[in-house]
C-alpha positions, 0 to 999 in steps of 0.5 A, a space after each residue: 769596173 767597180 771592183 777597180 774602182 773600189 780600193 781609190 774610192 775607199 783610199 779617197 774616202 779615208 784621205 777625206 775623212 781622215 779615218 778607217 770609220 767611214 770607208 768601213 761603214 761604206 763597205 758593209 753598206 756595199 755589202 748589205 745591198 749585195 747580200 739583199 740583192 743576191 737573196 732575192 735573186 734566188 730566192 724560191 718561186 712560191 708556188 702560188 704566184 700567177 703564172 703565165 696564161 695556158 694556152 686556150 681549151 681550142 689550140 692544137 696540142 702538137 702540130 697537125 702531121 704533115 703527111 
């Protein structure tokens, strides 16, 4: 949807500013928010971060066998 609505939003940026400047500025803040949202969407896990508690010392490490 936004990638549809990209060329008339820049076209109506460039009619209301009469120049190239402001839509290119917009495009490399687009841009920038990507970038930054890709390179924390994968950035690597720190082995130091908490993690979810391990099941307690007293849980059953498989089911019991039914037979």
């Amino acid at each position: 949807m936004i990638a549809a609505l990209a060329p008339s939003m820049m076209g109506a940026v460039h009619t209301a500013t009469d120049g190239w400047t402001a839509p290119l500025v917009l495009l490399l803040v687009v841009v920038a928010v990507m970038v930054a949202a890709g390179l924390l969407a994968t950035a690597p896990h720190r082995p130091d971060a908490p993690t979810a508690p391990d099941a307690p010392d007293d849980a059953p490490d498989a089911a019991p066998d039914p037979g």
